[in-house]
C-alpha positions as CSV (number, residue, x, y, z in Angstrom):
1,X,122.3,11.2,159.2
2,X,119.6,9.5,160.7
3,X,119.3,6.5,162.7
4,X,117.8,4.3,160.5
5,X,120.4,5.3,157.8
6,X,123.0,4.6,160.2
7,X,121.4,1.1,161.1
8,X,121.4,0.5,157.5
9,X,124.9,1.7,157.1
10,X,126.1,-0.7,160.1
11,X,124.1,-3.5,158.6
12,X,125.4,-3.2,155.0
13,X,129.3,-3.4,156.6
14,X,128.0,-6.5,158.9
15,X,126.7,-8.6,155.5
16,X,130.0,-7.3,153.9
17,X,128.5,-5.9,150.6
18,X,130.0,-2.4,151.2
19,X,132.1,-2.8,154.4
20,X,132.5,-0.1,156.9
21,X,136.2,0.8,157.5
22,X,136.4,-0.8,160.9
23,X,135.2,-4.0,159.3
24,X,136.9,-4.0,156.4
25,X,140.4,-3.7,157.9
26,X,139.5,-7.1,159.9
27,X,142.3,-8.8,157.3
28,X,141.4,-12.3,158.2
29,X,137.6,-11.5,157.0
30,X,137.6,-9.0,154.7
31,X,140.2,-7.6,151.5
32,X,142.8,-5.1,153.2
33,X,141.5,-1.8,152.5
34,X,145.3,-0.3,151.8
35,X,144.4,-1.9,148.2
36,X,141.9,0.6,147.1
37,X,143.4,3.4,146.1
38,X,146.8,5.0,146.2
39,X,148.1,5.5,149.5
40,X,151.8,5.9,148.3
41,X,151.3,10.0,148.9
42,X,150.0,9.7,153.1
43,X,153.3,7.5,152.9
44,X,155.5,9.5,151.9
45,X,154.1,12.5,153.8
46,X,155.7,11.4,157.0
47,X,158.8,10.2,155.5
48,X,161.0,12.4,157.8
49,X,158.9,11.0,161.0
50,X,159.2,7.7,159.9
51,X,163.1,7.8,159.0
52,X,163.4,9.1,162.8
53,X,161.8,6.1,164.1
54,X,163.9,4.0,163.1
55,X,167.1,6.1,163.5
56,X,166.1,5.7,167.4
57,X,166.6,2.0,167.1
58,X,170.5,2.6,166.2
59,X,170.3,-0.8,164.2
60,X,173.6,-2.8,164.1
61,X,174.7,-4.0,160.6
62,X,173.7,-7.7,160.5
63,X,170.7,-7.5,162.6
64,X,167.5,-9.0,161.3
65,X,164.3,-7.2,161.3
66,X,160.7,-7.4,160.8
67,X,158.4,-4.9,159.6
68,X,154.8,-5.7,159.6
69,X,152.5,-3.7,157.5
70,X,155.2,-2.1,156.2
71,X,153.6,-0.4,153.1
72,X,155.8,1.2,150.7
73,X,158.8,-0.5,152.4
74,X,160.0,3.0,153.3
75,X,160.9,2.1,156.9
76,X,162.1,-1.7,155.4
77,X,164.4,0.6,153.5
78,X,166.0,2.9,155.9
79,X,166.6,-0.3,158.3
80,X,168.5,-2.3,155.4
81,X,170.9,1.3,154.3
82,X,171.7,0.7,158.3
83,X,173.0,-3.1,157.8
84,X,170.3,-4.5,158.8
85,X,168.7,-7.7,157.4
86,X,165.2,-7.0,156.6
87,X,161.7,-8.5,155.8
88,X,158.6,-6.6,155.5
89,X,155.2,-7.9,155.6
90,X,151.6,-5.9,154.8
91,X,148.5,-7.1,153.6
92,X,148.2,-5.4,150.0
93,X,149.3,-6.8,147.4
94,X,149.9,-3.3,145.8
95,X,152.1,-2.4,148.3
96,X,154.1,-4.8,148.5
97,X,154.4,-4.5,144.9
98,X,155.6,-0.9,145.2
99,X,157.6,-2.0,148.1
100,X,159.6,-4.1,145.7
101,X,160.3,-2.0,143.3
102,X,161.6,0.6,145.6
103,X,163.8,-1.5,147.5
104,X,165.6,-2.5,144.2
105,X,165.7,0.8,142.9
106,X,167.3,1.6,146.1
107,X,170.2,-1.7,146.1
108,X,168.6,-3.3,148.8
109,X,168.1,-6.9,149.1
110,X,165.0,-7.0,151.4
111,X,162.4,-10.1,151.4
112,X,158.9,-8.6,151.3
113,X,155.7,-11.0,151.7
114,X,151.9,-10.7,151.4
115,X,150.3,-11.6,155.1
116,X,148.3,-11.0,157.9
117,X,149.5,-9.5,161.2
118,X,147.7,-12.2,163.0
119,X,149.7,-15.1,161.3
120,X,153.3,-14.0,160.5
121,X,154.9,-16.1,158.6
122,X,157.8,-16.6,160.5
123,X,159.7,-19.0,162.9
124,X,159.6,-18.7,166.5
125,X,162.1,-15.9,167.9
126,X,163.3,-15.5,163.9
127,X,164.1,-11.6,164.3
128,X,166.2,-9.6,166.8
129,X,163.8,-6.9,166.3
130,X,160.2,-6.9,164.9
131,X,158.9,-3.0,164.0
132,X,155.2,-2.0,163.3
133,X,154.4,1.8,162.6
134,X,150.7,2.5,162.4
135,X,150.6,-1.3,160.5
136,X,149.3,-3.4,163.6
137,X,147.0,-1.4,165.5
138,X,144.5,-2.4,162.8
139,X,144.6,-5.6,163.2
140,X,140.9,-7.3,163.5
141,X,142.7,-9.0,166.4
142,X,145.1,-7.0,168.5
143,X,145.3,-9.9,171.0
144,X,146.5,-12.3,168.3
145,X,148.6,-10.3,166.5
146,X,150.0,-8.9,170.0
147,X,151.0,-12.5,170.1
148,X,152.8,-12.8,166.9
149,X,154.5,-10.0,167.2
150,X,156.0,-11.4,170.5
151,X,156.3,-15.1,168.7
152,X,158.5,-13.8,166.0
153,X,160.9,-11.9,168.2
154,X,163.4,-13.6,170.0
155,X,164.3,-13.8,173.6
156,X,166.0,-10.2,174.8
157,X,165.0,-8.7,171.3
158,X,163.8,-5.8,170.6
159,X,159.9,-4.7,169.8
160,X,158.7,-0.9,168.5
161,X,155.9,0.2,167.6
162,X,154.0,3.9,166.4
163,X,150.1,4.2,167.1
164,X,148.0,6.7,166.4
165,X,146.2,8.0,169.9
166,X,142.9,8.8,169.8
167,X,143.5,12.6,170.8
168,X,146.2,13.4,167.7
169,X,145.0,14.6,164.4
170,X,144.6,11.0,163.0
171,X,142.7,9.7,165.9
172,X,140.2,13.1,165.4
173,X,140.4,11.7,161.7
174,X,139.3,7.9,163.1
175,X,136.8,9.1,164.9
176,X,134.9,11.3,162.2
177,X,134.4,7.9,160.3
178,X,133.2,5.7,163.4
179,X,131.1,8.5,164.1
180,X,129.6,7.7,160.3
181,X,129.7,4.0,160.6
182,X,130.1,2.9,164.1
183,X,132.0,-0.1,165.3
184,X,130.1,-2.9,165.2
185,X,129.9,-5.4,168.4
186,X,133.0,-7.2,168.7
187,X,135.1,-5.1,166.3
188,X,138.4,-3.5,168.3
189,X,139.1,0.2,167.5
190,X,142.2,0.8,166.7
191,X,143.4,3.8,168.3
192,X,142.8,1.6,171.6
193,X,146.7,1.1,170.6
194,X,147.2,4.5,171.4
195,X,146.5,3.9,175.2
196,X,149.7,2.7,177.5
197,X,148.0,0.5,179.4
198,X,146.1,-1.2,176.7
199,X,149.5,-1.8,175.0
200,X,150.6,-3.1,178.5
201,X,147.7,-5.6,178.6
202,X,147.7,-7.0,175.4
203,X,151.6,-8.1,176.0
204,X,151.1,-8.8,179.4
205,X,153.8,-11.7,180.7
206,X,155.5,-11.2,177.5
207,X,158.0,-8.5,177.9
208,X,161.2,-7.6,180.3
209,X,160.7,-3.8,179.7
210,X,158.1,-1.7,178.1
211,X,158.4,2.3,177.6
212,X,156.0,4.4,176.2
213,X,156.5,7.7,175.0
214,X,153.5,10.2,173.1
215,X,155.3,11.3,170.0
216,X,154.3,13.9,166.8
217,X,155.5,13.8,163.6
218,X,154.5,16.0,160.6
219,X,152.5,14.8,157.4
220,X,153.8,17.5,154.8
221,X,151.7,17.9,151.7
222,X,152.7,20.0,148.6
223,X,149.1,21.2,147.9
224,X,145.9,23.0,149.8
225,X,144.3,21.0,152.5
226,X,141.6,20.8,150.4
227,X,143.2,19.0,147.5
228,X,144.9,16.7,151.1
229,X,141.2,15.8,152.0
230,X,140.4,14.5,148.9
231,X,143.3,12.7,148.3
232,X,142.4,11.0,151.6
233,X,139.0,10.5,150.6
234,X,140.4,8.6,147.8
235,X,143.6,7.1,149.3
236,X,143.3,6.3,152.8
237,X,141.4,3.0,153.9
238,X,139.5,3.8,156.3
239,X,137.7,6.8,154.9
240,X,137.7,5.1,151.8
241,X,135.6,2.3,153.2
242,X,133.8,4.8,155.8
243,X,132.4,6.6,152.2
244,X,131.2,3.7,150.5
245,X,129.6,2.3,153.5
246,X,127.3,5.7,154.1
247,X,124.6,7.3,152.0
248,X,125.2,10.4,150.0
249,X,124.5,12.8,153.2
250,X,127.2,11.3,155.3
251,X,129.7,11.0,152.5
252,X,129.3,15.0,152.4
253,X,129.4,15.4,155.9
254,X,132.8,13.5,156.2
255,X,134.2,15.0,152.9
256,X,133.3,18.2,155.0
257,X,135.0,17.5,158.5
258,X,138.5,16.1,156.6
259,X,138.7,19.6,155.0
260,X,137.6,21.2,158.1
261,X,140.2,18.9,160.0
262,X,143.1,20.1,157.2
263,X,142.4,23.4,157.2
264,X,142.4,24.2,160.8
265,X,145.4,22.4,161.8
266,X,147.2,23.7,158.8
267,X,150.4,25.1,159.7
268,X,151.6,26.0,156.5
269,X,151.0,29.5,155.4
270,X,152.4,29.2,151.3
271,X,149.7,27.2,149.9
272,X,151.2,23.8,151.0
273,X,149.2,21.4,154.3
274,X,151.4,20.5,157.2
275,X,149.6,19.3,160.1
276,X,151.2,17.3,163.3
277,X,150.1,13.4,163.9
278,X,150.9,12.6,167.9
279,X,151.4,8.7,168.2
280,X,152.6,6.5,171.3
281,X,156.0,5.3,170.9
282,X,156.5,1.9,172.0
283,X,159.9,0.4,172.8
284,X,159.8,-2.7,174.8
285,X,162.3,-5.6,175.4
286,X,160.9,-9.5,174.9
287,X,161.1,-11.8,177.5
C-alpha cells in the first residue's frame, strides 16, 4: 500500500469515521470493537488455556473476584464452580449478554456489568483478587487502568493477568494490522503489556511482589486455517477494525498474512488449526 493510502488510512481512524483497530479499542473514545462480530469461537478456542489460568490461582470458596474484560464469562465461570464470588466486567454489550446467559445455564450466580477498564466500577480494595486475561492490555490507557486494577484490589490481595507478547502468534497477528494502520501519536500498543518491565512500571509503588512468567496456550479450531482466518477477519476486533480502516489492497494483503500466519504454524495434521499463543503470566501481590 502506498504512503498516501496509508496517510489516508491513519487519517480516516484519527476523525473516527472508520477507526483503525488501535483507535477504536480506546473504550473511553470510541465503541468497543469486541461488539462487531462474533468473537464467542476465538473464546472458546483457548478454553483449556484459560481454565488453567485460573486453576493456578487455587481459589478458596468465598473469595471474591474480579474479572475485567471478561467476555463470554468463561473464566468468570470456572472461578465461581471453585467457590468463588465473582463479578465480571467487559466493554460489549454482547458479551456480556452472552456472559449472562452462560453463567445461568451453568447455576452460577455471578454479577456481570458493562464498563471500562479505566473506571471500574467498584469500591476501593472491594476484591481479594482482580483477574484480566488478554482484557486490559487494550486499554486506551494502560496507566489508568493499571491504576484501577490496583484500586479495586485490596491490601495483600491477589492480581493476575495474561498478555499477549509481541513475539507469540497473536503479537505476529497485532503487528500485521499496525503494519496496515499504524498507531497513531499517543495511542499505547498493546502488546507493550507483554514486556516485564513495562508491567513493572505501570504498577510501580503499588505491589509487594510481582512474578512474571512467558506462557503458551493452544487456540484449537475444528476447521482449515483458512476457514480460522476468516473467521478472524470477521470476529476478532482488531482485524475487524484494521479492514475497514484500509483500502481494498491492504484488506487483501492482511486477509493474505492471517492465512499465511494459520497455515504455517498449524500443528494439526487432520484438517483441524491448532496453533500455540505465548503470553506473559502475571502474578503479583498488592501492597
Amino acid at each position: 500500500m502506498s504512503p498516501e493510502l496509508n496517510a489516508s488510512a491513519a487519517a480516516t481512524a484519527i476523525t473516527g469515521v472508520v477507526p483503525g483497530w488501535s483507535e477504536a479499542c480506546r473504550s473511553s473514545s470510541a465503541p468497543s470493537v469486541w461488539t462487531w462480530g462474533s468473537s464467542l469461537s476465538i473464546a472458546r478456542s483457548f478454553a483449556a488455556g484459560a481454565r488453567a489460568f485460573i486453576v493456578r490461582l487455587a481459589l478458596e470458596p468465598g473469595e471474591s473476584v474480579l474479572d475485567v474484560g471478561c467476555g463470554a464469562g468463561n473464566r468468570a465461570i470456572l472461578a465461581a464452580r471453585a467457590g468463588a464470588r465473582v463479578c465480571g466486567i467487559d466493554s460489549a454489550p454482547n458479551l456480556i449478554a452472552h456472559a449472562q446467559v452462560e453463567a445461568r445455564a451453568a447455576g452460577c450466580n455471578i454479577a456481570f456489568a458493562v464498563g471500562d477498564s479505566e473506571v471500574l466500577p467498584y469500591g476501593d480494595g472491594q476484591f481479594d483478587t482482580t483477574v484480566t486475561m488478554f482484557g486490559t492490555i487494550f486499554s486506551g490507557e494502560p496507566e489508568r487502568a493499571a491504576t484501577e486494577l490496583l484500586r479495586v484490589t485490596r491490601s495483600r490481595g491477589r492480581l493476575a493477568m495474561a498478555n499477549w507478547t509481541s513475539d507469540g502468534f497473536v503479537g505476529q497477528m497485532l503487528r500485521a494490522c499496525t503494519a496496515l494502520t499504524p498507531l497513531s501519536p499517543g495511542v499505547p500498543n498493546p502488546l507493550e503489556w507483554g514486556e516485564e518491565e513495562v508491567v513493572r512500571d505501570r504498577f510501580r509503588g503499588g505491589l509487594t511482589s510481582l512474578i512474571c512468567t512467558r506462557r503458551s496456550l493452544q487456540l484449537r479450531f475444528p476447521f482449515s486455517p483458512v476457514a480460522v482466518a476468516d473467521l478472524f477477519a470477521t470476529a476478532f476486533g482488531p482485524t475487524v477494525a484494521t479492514l475497514r480502516a484500509t483500502d481494498a489492497d491492504g484488506a487483501r494483503q492482511l486477509r493474505s498474512e492471517l492465512t499465511r500466519l494459520f497455515q504455517h504454524h498449524n500443528l494439526a495434521t487432520n484438517g483441524t488449526t491448532t496453533v500455540v499463543g505465548e503470553y506473559l503470566d502475571v502474578q503479583a501481590r498488592v501492597a
